[in-house]
Each structure stands twice: as structure tokens, then as C-alpha cells.
C-alpha positions in Angstrom: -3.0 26.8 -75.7 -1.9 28.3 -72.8 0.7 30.9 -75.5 -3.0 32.2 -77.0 -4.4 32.8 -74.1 -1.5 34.6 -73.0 -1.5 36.9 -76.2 -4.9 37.7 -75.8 -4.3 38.7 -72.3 -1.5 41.5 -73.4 -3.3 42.5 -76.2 -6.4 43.1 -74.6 -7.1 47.5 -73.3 -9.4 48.0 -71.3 -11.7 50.3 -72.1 -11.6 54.3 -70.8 -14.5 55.4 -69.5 -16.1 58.8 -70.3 -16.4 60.4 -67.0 -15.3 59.0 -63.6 -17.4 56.3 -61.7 -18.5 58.0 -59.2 -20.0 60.6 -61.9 -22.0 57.6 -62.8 -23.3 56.3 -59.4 -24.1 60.3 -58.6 -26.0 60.3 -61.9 -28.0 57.0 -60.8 -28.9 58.5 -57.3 -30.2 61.9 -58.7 -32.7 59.7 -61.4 -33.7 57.5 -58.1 -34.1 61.4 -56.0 -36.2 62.1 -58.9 -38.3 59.5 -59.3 -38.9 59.8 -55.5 -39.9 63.4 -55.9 -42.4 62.0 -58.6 -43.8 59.7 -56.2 -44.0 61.9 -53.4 -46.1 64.3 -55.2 -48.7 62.2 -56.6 -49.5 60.8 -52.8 -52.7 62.4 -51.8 -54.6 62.0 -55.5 -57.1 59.2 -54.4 -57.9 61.9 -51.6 -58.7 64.8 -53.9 -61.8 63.3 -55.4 -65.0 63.9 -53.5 -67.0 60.3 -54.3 -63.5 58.5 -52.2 -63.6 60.6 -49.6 -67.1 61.2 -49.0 -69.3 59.4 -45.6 -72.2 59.5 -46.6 -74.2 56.9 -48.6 -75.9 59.6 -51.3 -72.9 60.5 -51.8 -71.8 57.8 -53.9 -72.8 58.1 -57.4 -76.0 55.2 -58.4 -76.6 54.3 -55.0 -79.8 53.5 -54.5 -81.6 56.1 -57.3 
């Protein structure tokens, strides 16, 4: 048993990778920098629309008509 696992421990390559690893964990942190951006820019939707923001009560569309 322990000839086969042997042989499959010579024979085995491992695998070259395209690019470097850092190349890959630079690639992951721009996506995450970009999603962020994403988020950041949506942050003050709910505030753009007058019924959210509004005090008073007529304000408020149906209430009370």
C-alpha cells in the first residue's frame, strides 16, 4: 500500500497558476473597493424622495383625504 501511495506522490505536478497570487488577492480587493464604491453611492436614496422626508402630516400621500 504504502509503494502506491508513494507513486502517486512523485507522479503528482502541481498545478502552475496563470498569474502570481498576489495578482489574485489585488484582483479580489479591487471587486470588494468596487462594490464599496457601489454602496457608498446609493447612501442618501431614501432621503431623495419628498413623502420620507417630509414633517408634516398632509404631506403624506391618503392621509386623512
Amino acid at each position: 500500500m504504502s509503494l502506491l501511495v508513494t507513486l502517486a506522490t512523485e507522479t503528482e505536478a502541481l498545478a502552475p497558476l496563470i498569474l502570481p497570487a498576489i495578482v489574485f488577492a489585488g484582483i479580489a480587493v479591487g471587486i470588494f473597493i468596487l462594490l464599496g464604491f457601489v454602496t457608498w453611492s446609493f447612501r442618501d436614496v431614501a432621503n431623495r424622495h419628498s413623502n420620507k422626508t417630509a414633517t408634516s402630516g398632509d404631506a403624506h400621500h391618503g392621509a386623512g383625504h
